[in-house]
N, C-alpha and C positions, 0 to 999 in steps of 0.2 A: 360518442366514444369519449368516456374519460377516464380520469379518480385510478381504480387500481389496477391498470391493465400490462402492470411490469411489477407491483407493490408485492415484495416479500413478505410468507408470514412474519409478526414481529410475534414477540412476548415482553411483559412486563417482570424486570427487575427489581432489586433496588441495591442500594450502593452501601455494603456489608461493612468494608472498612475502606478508609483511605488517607493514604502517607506521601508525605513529599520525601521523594528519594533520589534528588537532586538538585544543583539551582535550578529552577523554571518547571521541574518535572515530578508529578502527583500519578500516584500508583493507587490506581482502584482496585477492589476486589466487587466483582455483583455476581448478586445468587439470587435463584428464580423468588419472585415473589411470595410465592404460594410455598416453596422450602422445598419442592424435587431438585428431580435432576435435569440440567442444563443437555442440548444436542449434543452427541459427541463430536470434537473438532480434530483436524489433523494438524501436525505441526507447523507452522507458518500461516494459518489461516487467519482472518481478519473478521471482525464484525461490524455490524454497523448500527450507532448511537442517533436514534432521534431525540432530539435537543430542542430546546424551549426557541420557538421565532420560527420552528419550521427547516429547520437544520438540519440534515444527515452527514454523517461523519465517518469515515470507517477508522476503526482501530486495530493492529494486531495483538492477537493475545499471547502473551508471554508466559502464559501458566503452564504444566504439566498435563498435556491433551490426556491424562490417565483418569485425572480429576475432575469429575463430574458436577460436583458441587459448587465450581465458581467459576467464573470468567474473570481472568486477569489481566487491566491492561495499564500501561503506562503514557500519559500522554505531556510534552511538553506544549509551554506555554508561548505561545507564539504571537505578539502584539501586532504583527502587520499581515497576519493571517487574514480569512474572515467570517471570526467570529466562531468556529468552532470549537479551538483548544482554549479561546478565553469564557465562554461559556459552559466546559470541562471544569478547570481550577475555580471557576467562580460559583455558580449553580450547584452543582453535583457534590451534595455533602454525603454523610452520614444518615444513610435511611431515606434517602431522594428516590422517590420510583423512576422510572423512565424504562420507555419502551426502545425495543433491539431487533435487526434482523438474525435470521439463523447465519451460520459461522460459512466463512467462501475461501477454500481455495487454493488461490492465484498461485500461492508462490511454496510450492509442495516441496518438501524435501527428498533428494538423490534416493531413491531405496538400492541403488545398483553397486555404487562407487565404490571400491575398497578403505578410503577414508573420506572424510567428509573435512573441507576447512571451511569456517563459519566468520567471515569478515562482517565489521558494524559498526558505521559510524554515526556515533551519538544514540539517538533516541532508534534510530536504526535496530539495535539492537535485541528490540523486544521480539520478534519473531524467533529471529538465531534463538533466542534464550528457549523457545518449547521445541526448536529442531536439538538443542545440544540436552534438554531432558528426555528426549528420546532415545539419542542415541547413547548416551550414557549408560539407560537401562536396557539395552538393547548389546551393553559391551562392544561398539563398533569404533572403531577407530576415528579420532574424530580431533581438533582444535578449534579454540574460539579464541579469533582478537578484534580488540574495542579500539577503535582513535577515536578519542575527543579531544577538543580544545584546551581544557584544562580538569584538572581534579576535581573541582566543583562541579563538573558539567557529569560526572561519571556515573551513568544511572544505577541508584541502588549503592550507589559509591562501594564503603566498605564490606557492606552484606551482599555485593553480589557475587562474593565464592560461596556463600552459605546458600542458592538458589541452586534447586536439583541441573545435573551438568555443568554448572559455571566453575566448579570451584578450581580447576588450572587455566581460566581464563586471565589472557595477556591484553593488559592496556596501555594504549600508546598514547601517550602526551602531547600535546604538539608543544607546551610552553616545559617541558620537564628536561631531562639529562638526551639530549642529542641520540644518544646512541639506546635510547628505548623508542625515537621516534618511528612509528610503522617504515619500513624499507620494503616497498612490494613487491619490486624484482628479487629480493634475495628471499622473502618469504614465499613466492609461487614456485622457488629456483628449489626449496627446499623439498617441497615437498614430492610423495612419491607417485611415480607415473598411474594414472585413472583418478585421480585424488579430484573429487565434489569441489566445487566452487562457490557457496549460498553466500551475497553477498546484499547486504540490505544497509539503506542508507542515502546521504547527498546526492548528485547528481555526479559532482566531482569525482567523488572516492569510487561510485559505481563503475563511471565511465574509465581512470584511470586500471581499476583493478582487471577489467576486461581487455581493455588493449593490451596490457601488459600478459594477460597470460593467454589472449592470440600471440601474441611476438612470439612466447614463449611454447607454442605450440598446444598449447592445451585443446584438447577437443571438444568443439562446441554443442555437443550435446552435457557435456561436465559444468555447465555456466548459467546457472541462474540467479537472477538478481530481480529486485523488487525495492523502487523507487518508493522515497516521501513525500515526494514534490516533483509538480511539475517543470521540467529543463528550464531553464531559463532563457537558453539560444533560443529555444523554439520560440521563443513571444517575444524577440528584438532584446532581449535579456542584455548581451552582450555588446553594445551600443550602434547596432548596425542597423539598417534597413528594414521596416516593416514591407511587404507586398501587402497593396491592396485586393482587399476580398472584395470578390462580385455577388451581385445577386444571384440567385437560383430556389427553383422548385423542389419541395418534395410530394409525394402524391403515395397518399395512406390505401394500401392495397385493399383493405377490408371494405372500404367504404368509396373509393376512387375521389375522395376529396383530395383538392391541392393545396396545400399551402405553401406561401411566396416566403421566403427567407430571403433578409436584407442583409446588404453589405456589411453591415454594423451588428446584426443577428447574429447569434448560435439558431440552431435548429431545435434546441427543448427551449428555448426564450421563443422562438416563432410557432412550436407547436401549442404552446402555454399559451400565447394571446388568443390561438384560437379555439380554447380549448379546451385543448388534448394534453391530459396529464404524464408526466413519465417520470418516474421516477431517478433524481440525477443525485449525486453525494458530492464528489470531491471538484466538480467544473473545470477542469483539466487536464482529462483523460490519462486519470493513473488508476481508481480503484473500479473502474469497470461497472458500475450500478449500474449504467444508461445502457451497456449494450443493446445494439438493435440491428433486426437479419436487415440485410439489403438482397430484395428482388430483381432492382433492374439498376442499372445507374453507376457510374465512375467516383467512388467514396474518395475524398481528395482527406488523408490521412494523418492528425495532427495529434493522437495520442501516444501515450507511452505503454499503452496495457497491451495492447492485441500484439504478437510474436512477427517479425515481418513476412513471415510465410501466410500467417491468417489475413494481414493489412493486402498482400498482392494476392490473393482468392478474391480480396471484394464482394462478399458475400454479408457483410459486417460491418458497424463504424459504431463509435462512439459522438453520438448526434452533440454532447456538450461542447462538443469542443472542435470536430470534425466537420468537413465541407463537403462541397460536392467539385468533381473537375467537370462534370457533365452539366449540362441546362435544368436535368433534373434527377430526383433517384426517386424509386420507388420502394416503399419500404413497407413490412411486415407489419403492417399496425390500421 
C-alpha cells in the first residue's frame, strides 16, 4: 500500500501572466495547458500547487468563479515559511508548466443571509475577492473591508476597486489616520440583523472578529472564517508550555498492519518511513489535504480545518498534525 491512495487528480498548467500587486505579494493567472477550460470552482475555494522539491501548497483563487479560462491566485512571500510562497515568487515565471489539484471547497459562501460582510486581513483577502464577484453579479447585498499594515502591503493596491465586486471596497490602515483604523465592534454593531460573516485572514483578526460578534449576538451558523496559518497558541506560540506528546499506534484497517508513532513523530512522518504514502500540503492542519476516516480510536485533535462538531464525532483527524488520546487508532487506509 502506497504512492496514490489519497492523490487528487492534478492537471498541467502553465503560468499565463504574472504581476506583483504588492510588497511581497505576486498575482498569478494559469490556464490549462492544452488551452480549454479549467473545473468550475465556487467562490472561496482553494487549489492546490505542486512545486518543484516536492511541495504542495494550497492557494485561494481570487478570480471570477464565472471564468473558465484561468485560475487566479495571489500569493505573499513569506521568508520564514517553508519554502512554499518562496518557491511561488522565485520559480514560477512566465510560461512555467506545473501541475494542480482540482479546486476544494472549505470555505463556501452564506447562500442564505440577507447581506453578506466580507472581512480580510492582508493576503486574506483573495478568497473574499471571488465571494464579493459573485455576489455583486448576483445584486445581493453585500461589504468588503481590508486591514493591512500599511498601503504598501494592500493587495492589488490601487487596482483593487477595478476587480469585479471590489470596487466600494474599505481599507483600514493600521499606520494611516486613526479614525479609518478597522473598529469591529462598531462595524458588526452596524450591521443588519441575519448579515453573513466571511472573514478570512491572521489568526488574530479571525479570532477577534468572532468573539466579538458572539458578544454581540450574532448567530453561529452566520460565522465562517478560514484561516492562513496555523495558531500559534497551539504550538507554545505564545511563550508558555509545550505538553509532552506520547507514543502510540496506528493500525491500517485494509491491511491490519501497525505502525508505532513516536513522541517526536506526526503520524504521515510515521506512515512515510513505513511506507505508506499520503498525501499532506500545509503540515498544520489548516488546508485539510491529509484528511483521513478514523474507525476505532480517540483522535486527540490539533487542527484548525475540521468544524468542532466533526473534531467531537471522532470519526476523522488530520494525521499531519493530529494524535491520538488512545494507545491506538485505527484507520481507513
Amino acid at each position: 500500500m502506497s504512492g496514490a491512495m489519497n492523490l487528487p487528480a492534478r492537471r498541467w498548467v502553465r503560468v499565463e501572466r504574472r504581476e506583483r500587486v504588492a510588497q511581497d505579494i505576486v498575482a498569478l493567472d494559469l490556464v490549462d495547458d492544452e488551452g480549454g477550460e479549467l473545473p468550475a470552482f465556487e467562490a472561496g475555494a482553494h487549489i492546490e500547487l505542486f512545486l518543484p522539491g516536492g511541495m504542495i501548497r494550497p492557494y485561494s483563487l481570487y478570480g471570477d468563479p464565472s471564468d473558465r479560462r484561468r485560475y487566479r491566485i495571489a500569493v505573499l512571500r513569506e521568508p520564514a515559511s517553508r519554502g512554499g510562497s518562496v518557491a511561488v515568487h522565485e520559480l514560477l515565471l512566465p510560461w512555467t508548466r506545473l501541475q494542480i489539484g482540482p479546486p476544494k471547497a472549505r470555505f463556501p459562501l452564506d447562500a442564505q443571509a440577507p447581506k453578506v460582510l466580507l472581512l480580510a486581513g492582508g493576503i486574506g483577502l483573495t478568497p473574499l475577492l471571488s465571494m464579493a464577484a459573485v455576489l455583486a453579479r448576483g445584486a445581493r447585498p453585500f461589504a468588503l473591508h481590508l486591514a493591512c499594515r500599511t498601503a504598501a502591503r494592500v493587495p492589488f493596491g490601487a487596482g483593487l476597486r477595478d476587480l469585479p465586486g471590489a470596487g466600494d471596497a474599505v481599507v483600514h490602515l493600521d499606520d494611516g489616520d486613526p479614525a479609518q483604523r478597522l473598529d469591529l465592534p462598531a462595524l458588526l454593531a452596524a450591521q443588519p440583523p441575519g448579515t453573513a460573516l466571511q472573514v478570512c485572514g491572521p489568526a488574530g483578526l479571525i479570532d477577534a472578529a468572532l468573539a466579538e460578534a458572539r458578544r454581540q449576538g450574532w448567530a453561529e451558523s452566520r460565522l465562517h472564517w478560514e484561516r492562513f496559518a496555523a495558531d500559534p497558541a497551539l504550538e507554545g506560540g505564545d511563550g508558555g508550555p509545550v505538553e509532552e506528546d506520547e507514543a502510540f499506534e496506528v493500525e491500517l484497517a485494509h491491511s491490519g498492519r501497525v505502525i508505532s508513532v513516536r513522541a517526536d513523530q506526526t503520524v504521515v512522518e510515521a506512515l512515510g518511513a513505513g511506507g505508506i504514502e499520503i498525501l499532506s500540503s500545509c503540515g498544520e492542519g489548516v488546508c485539510g489535504t491529509c484528511l483521513t476516516r478514523v474507525i476505532a480510536g480517540e483522535p486527540d485533535h490539533r487542527d484548525q480545518y475540521l468544524t468542532p462538531e466533526e473534531q467531537a464525532a471522532g470519526d476523522q483527524f488530520l494525521p499531519c498534525c493530529s494524535r491520538a488520546k488512545s494507545s491506538r487508532l485505527v484507520l481507513d487506509l
